[in-house]
Backbone bond lengths (Angstrom), bond angles and torsions (degrees), N, CA, C in turn:
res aa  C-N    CA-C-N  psi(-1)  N-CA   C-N-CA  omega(-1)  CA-C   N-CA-C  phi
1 X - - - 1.471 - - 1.525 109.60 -
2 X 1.370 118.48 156.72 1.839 134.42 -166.08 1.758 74.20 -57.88
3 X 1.758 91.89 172.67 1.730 100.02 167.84 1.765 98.00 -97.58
4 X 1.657 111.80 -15.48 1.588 92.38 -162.17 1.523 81.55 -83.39
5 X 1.122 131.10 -39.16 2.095 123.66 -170.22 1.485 102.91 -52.03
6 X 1.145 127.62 -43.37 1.657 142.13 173.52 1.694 98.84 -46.45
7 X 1.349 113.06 -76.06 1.357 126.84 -170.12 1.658 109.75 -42.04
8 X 1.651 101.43 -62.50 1.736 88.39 166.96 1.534 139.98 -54.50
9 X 1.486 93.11 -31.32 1.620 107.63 179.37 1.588 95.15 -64.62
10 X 1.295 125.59 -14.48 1.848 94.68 -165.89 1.457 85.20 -111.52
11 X 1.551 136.26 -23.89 1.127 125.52 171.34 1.993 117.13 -52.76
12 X 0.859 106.69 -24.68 2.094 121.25 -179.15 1.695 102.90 -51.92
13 X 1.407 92.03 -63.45 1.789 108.66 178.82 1.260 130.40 -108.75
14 X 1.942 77.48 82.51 1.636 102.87 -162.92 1.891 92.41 -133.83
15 X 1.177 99.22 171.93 1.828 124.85 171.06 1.457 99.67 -65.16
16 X 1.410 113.49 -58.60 1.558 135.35 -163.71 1.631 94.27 -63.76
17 X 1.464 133.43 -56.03 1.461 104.22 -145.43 1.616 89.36 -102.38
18 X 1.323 109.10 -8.08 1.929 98.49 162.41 1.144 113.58 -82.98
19 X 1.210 142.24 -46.33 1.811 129.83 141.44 1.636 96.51 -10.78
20 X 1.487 120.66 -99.41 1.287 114.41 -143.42 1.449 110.55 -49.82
21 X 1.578 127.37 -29.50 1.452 120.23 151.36 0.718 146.24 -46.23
22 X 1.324 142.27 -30.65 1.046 165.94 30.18 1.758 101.52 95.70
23 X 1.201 96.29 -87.57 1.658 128.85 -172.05 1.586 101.34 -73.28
24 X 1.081 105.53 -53.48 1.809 102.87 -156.65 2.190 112.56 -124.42
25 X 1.632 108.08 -2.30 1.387 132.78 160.84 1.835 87.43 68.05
26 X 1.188 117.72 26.99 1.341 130.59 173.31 1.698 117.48 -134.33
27 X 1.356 128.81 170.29 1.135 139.96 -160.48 1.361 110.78 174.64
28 X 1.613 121.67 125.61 1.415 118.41 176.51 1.313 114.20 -90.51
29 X 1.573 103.57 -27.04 1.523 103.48 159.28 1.285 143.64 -64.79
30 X 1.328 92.31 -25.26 1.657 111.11 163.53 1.636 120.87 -75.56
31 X 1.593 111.41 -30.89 1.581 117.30 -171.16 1.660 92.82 -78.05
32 X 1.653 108.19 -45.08 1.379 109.94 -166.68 1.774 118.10 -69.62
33 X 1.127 124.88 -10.12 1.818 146.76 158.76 1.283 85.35 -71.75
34 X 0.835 138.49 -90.93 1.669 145.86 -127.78 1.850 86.50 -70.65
35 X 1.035 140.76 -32.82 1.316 137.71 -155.23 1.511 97.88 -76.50
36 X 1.896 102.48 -55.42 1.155 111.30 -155.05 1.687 102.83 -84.15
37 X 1.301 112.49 -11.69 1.685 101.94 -165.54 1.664 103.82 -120.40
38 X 1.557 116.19 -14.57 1.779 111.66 -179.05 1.047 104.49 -140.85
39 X 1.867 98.67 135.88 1.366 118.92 -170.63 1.753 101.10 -90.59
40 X 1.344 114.99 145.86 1.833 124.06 -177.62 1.490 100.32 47.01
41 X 1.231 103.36 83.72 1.343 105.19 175.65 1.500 127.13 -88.23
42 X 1.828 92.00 -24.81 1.504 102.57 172.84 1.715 133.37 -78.86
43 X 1.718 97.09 21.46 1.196 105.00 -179.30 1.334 112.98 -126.86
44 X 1.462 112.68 20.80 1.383 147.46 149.25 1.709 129.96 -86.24
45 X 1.523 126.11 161.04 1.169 118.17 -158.86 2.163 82.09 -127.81
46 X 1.359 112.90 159.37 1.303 94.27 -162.93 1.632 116.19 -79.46
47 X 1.607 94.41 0.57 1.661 97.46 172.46 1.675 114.02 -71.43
48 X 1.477 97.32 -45.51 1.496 97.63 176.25 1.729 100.96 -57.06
49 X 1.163 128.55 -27.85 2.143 105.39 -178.42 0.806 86.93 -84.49
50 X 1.362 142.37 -41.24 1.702 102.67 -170.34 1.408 127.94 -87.60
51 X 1.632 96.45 22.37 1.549 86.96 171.41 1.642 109.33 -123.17
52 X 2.052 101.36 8.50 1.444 102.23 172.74 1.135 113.64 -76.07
53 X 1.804 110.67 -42.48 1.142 134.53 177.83 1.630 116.12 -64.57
54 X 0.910 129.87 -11.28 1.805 127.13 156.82 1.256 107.54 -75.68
55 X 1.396 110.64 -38.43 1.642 101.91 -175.06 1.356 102.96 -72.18
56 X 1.251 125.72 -44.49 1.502 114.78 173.12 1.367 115.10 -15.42
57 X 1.495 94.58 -71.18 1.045 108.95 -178.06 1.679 129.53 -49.07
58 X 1.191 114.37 -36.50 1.217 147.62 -172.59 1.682 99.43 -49.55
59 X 1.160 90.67 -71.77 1.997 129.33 -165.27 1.449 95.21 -63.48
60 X 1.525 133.33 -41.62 1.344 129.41 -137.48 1.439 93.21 -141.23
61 X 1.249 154.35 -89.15 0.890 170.68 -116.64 1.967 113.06 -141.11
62 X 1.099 115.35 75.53 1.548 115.39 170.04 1.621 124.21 -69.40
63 X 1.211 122.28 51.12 1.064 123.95 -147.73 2.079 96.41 -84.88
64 X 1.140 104.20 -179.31 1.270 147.68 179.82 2.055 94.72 -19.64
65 X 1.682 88.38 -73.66 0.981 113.61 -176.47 1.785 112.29 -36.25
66 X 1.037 99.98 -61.19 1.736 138.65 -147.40 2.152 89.48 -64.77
67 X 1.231 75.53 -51.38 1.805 100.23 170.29 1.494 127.27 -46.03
68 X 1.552 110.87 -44.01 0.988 110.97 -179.54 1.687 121.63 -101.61
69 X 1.421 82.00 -12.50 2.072 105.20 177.44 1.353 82.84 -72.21
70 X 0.967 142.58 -67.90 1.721 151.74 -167.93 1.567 90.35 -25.88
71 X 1.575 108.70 -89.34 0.982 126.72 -149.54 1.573 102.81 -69.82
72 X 1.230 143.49 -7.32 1.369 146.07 179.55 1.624 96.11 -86.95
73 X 0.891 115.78 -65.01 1.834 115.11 174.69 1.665 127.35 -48.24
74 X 1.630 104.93 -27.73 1.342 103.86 177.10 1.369 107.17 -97.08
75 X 1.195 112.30 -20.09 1.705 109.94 -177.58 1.127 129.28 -82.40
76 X 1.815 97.40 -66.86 1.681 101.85 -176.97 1.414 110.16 -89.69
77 X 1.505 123.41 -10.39 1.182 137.52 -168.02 1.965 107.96 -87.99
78 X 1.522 97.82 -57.33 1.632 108.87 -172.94 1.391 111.63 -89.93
79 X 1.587 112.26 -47.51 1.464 119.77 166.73 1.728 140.54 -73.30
80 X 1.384 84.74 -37.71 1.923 92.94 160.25 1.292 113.40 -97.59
81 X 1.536 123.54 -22.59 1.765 111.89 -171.64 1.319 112.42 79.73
82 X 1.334 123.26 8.54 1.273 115.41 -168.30 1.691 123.14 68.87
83 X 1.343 125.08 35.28 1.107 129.84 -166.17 1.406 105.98 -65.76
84 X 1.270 107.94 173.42 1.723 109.07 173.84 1.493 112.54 -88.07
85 X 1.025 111.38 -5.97 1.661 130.23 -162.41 1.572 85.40 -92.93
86 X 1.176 139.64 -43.16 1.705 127.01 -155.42 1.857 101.78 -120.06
87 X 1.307 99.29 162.60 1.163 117.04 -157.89 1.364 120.35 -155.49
88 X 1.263 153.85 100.38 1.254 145.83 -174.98 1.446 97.31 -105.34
89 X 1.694 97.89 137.10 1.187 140.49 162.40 1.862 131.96 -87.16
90 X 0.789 127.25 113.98 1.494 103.75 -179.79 1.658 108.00 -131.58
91 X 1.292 131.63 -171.42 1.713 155.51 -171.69 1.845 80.24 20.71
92 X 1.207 121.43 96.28 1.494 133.85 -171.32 1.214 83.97 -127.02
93 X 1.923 128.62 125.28 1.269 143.85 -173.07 2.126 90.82 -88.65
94 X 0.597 110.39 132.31 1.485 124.83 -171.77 1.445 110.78 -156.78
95 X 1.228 118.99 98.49 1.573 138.80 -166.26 1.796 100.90 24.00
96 X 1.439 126.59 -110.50 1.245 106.60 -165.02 1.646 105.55 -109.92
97 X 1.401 106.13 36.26 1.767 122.49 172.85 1.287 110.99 -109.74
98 X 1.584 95.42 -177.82 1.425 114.83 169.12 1.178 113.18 -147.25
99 X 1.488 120.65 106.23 1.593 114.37 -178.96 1.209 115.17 -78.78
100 X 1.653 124.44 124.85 1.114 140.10 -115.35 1.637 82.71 -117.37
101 X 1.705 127.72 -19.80 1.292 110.53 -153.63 1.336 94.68 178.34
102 X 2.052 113.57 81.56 1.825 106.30 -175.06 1.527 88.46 -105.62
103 X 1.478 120.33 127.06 1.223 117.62 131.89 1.135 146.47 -107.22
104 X 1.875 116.84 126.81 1.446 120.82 -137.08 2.393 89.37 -109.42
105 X 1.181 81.27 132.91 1.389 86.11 165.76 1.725 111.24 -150.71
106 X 1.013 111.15 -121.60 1.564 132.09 158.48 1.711 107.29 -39.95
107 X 1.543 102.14 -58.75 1.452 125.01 161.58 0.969 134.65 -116.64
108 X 1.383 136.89 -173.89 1.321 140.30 171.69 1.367 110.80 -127.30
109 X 1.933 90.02 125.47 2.051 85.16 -178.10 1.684 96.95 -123.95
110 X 1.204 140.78 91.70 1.572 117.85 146.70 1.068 131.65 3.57
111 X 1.192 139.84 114.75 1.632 120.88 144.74 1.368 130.72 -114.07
112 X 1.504 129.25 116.66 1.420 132.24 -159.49 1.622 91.09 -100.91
113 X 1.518 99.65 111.23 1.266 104.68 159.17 1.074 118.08 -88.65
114 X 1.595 111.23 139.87 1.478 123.09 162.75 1.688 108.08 -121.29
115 X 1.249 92.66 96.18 1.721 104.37 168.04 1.589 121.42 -68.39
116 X 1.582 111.77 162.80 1.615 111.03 -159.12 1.779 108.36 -69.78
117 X 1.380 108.30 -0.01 1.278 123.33 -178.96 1.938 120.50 -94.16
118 X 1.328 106.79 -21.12 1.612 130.12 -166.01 2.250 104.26 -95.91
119 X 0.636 116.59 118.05 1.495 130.38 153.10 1.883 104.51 -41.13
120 X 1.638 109.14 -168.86 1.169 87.36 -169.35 1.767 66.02 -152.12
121 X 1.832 146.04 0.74 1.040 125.44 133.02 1.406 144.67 43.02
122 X 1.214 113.67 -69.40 1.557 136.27 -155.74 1.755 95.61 -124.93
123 X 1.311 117.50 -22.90 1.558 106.15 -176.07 1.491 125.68 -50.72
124 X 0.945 105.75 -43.91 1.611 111.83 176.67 1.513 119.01 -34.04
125 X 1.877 86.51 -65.28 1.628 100.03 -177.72 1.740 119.41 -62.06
126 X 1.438 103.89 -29.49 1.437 115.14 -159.15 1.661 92.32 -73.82
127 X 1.805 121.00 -47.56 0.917 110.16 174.08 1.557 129.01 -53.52
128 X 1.381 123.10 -36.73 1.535 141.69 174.79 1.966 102.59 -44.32
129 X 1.479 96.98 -62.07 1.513 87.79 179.20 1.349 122.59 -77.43
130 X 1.321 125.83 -30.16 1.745 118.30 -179.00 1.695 107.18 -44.92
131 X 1.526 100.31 -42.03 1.423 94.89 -177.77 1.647 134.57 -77.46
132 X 1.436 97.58 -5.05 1.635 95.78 147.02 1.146 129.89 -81.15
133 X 1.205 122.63 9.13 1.922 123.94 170.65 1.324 111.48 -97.06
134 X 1.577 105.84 -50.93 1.638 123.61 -144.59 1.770 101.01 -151.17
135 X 1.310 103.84 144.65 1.207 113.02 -148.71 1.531 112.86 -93.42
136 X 1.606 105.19 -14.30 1.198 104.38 -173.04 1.901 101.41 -135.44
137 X 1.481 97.48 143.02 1.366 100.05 -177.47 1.347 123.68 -124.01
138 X 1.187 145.73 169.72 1.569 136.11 150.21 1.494 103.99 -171.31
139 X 1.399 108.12 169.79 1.409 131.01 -120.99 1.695 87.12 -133.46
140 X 1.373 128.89 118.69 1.531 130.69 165.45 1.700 121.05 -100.86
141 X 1.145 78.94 109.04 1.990 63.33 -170.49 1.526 104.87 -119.55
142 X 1.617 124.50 -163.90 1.078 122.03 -161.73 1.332 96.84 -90.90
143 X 1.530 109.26 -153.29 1.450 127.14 -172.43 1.341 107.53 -127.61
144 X 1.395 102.68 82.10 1.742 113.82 -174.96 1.425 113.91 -170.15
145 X 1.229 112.44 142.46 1.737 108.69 -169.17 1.562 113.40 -63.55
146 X 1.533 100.78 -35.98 1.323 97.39 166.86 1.783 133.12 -77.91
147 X 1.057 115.98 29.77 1.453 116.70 -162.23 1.584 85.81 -117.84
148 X 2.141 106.89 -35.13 1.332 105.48 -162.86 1.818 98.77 -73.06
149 X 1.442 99.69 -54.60 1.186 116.78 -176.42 1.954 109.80 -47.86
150 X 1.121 118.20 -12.00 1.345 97.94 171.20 1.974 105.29 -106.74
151 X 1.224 114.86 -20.29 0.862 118.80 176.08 1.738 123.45 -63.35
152 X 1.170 98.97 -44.67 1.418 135.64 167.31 2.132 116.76 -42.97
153 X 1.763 82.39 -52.55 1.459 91.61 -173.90 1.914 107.54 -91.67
154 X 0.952 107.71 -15.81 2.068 114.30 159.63 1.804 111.41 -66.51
155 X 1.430 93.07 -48.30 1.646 91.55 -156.72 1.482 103.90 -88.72
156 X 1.185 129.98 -6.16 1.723 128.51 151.97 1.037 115.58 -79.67
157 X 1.400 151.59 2.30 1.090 141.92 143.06 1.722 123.66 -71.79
158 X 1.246 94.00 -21.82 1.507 100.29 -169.37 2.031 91.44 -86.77
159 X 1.533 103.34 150.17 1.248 123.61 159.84 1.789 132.48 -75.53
160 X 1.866 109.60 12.17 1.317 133.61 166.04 1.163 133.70 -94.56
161 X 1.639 122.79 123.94 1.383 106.37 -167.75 1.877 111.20 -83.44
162 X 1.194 110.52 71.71 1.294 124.08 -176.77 1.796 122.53 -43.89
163 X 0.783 132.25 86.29 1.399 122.55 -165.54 1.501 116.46 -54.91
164 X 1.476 145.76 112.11 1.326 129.71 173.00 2.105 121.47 -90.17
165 X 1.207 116.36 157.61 1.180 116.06 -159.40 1.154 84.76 -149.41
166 X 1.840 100.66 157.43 1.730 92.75 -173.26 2.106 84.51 -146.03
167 X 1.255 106.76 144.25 1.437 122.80 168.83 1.232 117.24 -93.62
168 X 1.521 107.70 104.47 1.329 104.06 -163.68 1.556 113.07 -79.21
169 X 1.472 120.75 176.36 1.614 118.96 169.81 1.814 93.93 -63.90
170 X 0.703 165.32 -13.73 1.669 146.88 -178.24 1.753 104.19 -113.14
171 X 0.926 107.74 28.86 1.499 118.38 -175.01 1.645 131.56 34.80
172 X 1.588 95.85 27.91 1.571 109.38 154.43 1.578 122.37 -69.19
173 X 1.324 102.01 129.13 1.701 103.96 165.63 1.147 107.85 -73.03
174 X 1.473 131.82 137.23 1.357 141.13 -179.92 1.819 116.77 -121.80
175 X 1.247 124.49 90.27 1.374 117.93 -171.73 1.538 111.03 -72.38
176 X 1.326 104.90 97.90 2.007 117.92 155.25 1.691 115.48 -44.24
177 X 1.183 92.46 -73.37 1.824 93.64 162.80 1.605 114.18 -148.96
178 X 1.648 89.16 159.44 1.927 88.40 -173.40 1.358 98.72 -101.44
179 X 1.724 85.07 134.72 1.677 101.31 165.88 1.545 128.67 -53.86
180 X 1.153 130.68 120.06 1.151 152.85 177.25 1.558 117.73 -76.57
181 X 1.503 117.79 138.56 1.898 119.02 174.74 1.423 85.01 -82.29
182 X 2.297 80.71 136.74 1.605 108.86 170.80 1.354 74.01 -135.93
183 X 0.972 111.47 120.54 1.647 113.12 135.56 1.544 124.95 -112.97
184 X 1.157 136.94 3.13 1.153 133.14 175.20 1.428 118.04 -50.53
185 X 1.752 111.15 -15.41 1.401 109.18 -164.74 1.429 113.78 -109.93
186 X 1.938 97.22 5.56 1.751 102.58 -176.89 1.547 106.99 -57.09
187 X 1.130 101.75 154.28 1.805 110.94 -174.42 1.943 102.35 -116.66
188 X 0.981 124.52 109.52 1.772 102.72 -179.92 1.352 97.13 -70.17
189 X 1.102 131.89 -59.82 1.706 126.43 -166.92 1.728 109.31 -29.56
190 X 1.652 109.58 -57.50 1.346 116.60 164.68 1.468 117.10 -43.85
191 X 1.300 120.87 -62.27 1.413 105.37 -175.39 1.591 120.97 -82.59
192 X 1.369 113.03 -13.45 1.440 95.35 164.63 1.875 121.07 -81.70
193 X 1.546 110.88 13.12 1.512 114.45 177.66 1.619 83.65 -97.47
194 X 1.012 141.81 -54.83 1.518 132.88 -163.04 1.546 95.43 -56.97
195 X 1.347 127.12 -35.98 1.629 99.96 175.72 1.177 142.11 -93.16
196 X 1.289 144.86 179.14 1.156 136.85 -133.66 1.536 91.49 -109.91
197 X 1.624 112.98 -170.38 1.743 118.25 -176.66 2.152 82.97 -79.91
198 X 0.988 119.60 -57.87 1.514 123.94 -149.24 1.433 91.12 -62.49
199 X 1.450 126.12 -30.75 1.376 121.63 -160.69 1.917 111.86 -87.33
200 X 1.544 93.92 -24.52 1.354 105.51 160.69 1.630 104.75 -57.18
201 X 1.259 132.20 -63.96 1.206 136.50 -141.73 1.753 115.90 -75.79
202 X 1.550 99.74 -32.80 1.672 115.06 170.18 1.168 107.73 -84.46
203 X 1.273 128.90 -31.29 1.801 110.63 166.95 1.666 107.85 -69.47
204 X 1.297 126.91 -61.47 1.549 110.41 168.45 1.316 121.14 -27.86
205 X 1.217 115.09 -61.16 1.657 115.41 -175.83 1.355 94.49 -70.71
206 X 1.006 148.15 40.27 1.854 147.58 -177.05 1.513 88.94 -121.97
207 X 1.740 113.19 -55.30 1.212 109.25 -168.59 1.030 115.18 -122.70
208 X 1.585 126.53 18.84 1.599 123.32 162.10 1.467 106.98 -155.01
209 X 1.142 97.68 167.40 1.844 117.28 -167.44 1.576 127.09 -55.16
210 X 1.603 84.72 -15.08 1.344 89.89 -172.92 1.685 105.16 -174.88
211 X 1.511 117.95 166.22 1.464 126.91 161.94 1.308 127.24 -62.45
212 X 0.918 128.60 132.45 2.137 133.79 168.32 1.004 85.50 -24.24
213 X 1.252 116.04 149.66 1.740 134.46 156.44 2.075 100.87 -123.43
214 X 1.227 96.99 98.24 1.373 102.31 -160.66 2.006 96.14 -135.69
215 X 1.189 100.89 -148.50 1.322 93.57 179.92 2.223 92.55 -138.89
216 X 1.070 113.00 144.86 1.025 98.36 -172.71 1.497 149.42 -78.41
217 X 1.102 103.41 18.73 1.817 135.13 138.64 1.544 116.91 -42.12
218 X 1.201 91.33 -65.09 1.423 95.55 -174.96 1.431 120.21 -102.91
219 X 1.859 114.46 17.30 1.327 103.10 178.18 1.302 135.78 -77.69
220 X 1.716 110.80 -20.13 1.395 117.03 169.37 1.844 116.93 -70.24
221 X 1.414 119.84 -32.00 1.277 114.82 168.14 1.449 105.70 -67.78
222 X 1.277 117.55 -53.47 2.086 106.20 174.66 2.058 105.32 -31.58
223 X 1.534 89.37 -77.56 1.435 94.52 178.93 1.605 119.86 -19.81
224 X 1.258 115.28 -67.64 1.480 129.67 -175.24 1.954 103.40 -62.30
225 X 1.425 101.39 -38.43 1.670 77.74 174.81 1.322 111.43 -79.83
226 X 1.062 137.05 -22.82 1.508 128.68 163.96 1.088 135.89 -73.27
227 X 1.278 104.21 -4.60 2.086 98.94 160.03 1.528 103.72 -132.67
228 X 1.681 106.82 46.18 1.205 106.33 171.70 1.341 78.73 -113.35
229 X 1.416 153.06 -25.77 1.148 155.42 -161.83 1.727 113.78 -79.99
230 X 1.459 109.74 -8.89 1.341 115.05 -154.03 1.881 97.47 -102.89
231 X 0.952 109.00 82.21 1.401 110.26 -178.36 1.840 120.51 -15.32
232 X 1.486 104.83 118.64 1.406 118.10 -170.93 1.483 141.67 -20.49
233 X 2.005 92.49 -48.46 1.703 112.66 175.08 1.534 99.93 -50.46
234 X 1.820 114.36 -55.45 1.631 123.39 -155.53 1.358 106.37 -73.92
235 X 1.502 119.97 -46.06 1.646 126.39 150.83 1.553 121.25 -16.86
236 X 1.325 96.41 -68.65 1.553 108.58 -173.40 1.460 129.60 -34.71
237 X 1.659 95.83 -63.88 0.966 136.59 -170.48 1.190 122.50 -62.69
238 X 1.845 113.13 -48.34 1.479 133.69 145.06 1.756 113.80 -26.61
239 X 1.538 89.66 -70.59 1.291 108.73 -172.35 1.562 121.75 -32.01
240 X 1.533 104.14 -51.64 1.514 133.41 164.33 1.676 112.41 -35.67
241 X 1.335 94.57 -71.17 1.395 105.17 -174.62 1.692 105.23 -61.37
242 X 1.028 119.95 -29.19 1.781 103.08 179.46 1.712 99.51 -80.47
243 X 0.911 118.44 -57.74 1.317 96.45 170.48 1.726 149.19 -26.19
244 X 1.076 81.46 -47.79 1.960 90.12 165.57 1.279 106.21 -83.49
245 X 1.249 152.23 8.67 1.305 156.31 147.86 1.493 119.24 -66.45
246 X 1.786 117.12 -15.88 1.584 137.05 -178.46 2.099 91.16 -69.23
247 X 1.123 112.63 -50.57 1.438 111.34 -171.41 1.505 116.12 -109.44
248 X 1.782 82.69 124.04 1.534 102.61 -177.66 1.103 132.68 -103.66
249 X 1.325 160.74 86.61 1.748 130.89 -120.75 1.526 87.38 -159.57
250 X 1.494 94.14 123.67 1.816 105.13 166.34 1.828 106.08 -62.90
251 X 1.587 101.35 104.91 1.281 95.11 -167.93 1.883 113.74 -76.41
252 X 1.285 97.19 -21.08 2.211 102.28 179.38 1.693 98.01 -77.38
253 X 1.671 128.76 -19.62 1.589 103.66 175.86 1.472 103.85 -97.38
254 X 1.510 96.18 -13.49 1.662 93.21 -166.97 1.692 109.70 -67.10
255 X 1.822 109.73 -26.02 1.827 109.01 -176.29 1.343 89.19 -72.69
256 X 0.869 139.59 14.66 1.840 109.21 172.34 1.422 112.24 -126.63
257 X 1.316 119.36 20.91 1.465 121.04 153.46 1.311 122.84 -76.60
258 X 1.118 141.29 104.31 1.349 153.27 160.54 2.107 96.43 -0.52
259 X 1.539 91.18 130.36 1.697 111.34 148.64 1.217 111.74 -22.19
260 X 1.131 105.38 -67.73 1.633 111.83 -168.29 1.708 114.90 -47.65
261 X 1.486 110.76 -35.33 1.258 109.84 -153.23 1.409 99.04 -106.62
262 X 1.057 130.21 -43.85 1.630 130.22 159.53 1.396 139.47 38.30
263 X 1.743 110.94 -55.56 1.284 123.70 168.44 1.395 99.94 -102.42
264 X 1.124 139.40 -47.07 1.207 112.46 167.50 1.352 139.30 -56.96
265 X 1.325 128.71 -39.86 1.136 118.71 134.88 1.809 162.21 -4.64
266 X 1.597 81.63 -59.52 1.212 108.54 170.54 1.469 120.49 -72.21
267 X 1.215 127.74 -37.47 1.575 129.98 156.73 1.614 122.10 -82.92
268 X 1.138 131.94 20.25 1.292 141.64 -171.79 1.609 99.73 -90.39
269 X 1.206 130.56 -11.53 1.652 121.92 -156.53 1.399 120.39 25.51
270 X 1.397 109.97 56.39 1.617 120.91 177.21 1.329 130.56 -68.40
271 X 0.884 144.91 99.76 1.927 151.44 150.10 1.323 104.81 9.18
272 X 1.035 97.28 -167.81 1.547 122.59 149.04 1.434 122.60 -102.88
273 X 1.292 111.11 -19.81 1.670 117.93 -175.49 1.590 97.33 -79.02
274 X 1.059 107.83 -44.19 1.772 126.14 -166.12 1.490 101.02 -64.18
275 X 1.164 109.35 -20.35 1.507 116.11 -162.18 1.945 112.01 -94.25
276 X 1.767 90.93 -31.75 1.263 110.87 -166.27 1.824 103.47 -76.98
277 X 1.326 92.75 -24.14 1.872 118.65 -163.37 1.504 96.60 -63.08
278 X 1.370 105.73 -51.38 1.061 139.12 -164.24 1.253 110.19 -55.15
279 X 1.329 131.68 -66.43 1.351 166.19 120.62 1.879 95.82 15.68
280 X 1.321 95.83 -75.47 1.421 109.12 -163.60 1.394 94.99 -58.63
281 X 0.818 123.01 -57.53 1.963 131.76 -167.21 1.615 110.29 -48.25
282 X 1.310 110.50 -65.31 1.794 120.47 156.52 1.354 119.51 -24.72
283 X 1.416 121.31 -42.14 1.307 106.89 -170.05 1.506 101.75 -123.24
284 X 0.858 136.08 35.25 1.342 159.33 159.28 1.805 102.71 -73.68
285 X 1.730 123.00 136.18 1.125 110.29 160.14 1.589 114.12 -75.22
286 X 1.289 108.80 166.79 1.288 105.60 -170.14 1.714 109.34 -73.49
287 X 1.664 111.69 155.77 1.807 106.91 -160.56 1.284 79.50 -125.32
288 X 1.260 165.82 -24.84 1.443 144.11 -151.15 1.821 97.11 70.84
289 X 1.484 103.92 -154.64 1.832 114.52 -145.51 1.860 69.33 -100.33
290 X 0.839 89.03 150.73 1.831 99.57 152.81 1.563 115.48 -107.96
């Protein structure tokens, strides 16, 4: 596929052009996809483009996106049900990474996708840091011998039992091997930078009577020496549970957003108004830019 037809397709399933829907039931990124990739568009409703335009994507281009919509629908969607217990996390700043794909339940597993478009470069390192947060990791890659074969030849060198997973051409997840608990490599310094000031403050009060009484210079080092003190297993575990508390999602409007939209969605921190907007826009025939 062109690189500029590519470029719009990943601009569609974005933050930005569901905002501008959102706000204004328009999108240039959305008019400008629809121009370049579907013919009679105005005899379509805008649910039907966005579900021509995934397949685009689908058929041609497995990108990033496509990857993590995948894996949000089979996991927390098909495999948890959406429980209250699980929670996905994603673009998680983790020393000089980004975990591309945490799902927190019982446990916490990473998943570093490497799509048929991505190198494998940075794997080494990316694997090195996930495992100072979270104990268990694995690796999504495409559907090609060579995606396994490079994946394959990184993660035997490493001393992690890395789980690998493979996306097949019919968009089955296929488990190569299951990721295994390491924690030997949790770091606390690391995971108390992934949390927030408030998230500091409810694990203290989790395990002591009260907040530092310090001056506020020095309240984030107080903080950090006091749940560096809190033995690791009980830490951890804590740690876990505040985390899935980051995502909040009206789960009865959230089942009736289209496949397509799913992960985006799901990190939007949407209303009910936002939701209703939403609603309205989908079944709308399609209008062009206003």
């Amino acid at each position: 596929m062109e690189m500029n037809k590519v470029n719009v397709l990943n601009k569609v399933f974005s933050k930005k052009t569901l905002h501008d829907i959102l706000g204004m039931e328009t999108s240039n990124s959305y008019a400008g996809a629809i121009k370049k990739h579907i013919e009679f568009p105005s005899e379509m409703s805008n649910a039907e483009l966005m579900v021509a335009l995934y397949e685009k994507i689908k058929q041609n281009y497995r990108n990033e996106y496509f990857y993590k919509n995948t894996l949000l629908n089979k996991l927390l969607i098909g495999v948890h049900k959406m429980s209250d217990q699980t929670t996905v996390l994603t673009e998680l700043p983790v020393a000089n990474s980004k975990a591309d794909f945490v799902l927190l339940n019982g446990k916490a597993i990473v998943y570093e996708i490497k799509t048929e478009l991505d190198n494998f470069d940075r794997l080494e390192s990316q694997i090195h840091d996930y495992y100072k947060v979270f104990d268990h990791v694995a690796v999504v890659i495409g559907d090609s011998e060579a995606s396994l074969a490079a994946a394959n030849r990184i993660l035997d060198k490493l001393e992690y039992p890395v789980g690998i997973h493979v996306l097949k051409k019919n968009d089955k997840l296929s488990t190569i091997k299951k990721a295994m608990a390491f924690s030997e490599a949790l770091c606390f310094e690391s995971m108390f930078k992934l949390l927030r000031k408030s998230e500091h403050e409810t694990l203290i009060l989790k395990f002591y009577d009260g907040l530092p009484q310090t001056t506020q210079f020095k309240y984030y080092d107080a903080c950090k020496k006091m749940l560096k003190a809190v033995d690791m297993t009980l830490f951890y575990e804590a740690y876990l549970q505040i985390l899935k508390k980051r995502i909040v999602v009206k789960k009865d409007l959230f089942a009736n957003i289209p496949y397509e939209l799913k992960f985006l969605t799901y990190f939007m921190n949407m209303n009910e108004q936002d939701y209703r907007k939403l609603e309205k826009f989908l079944i709308k025939p399609y209008g062009g830019v206003v």
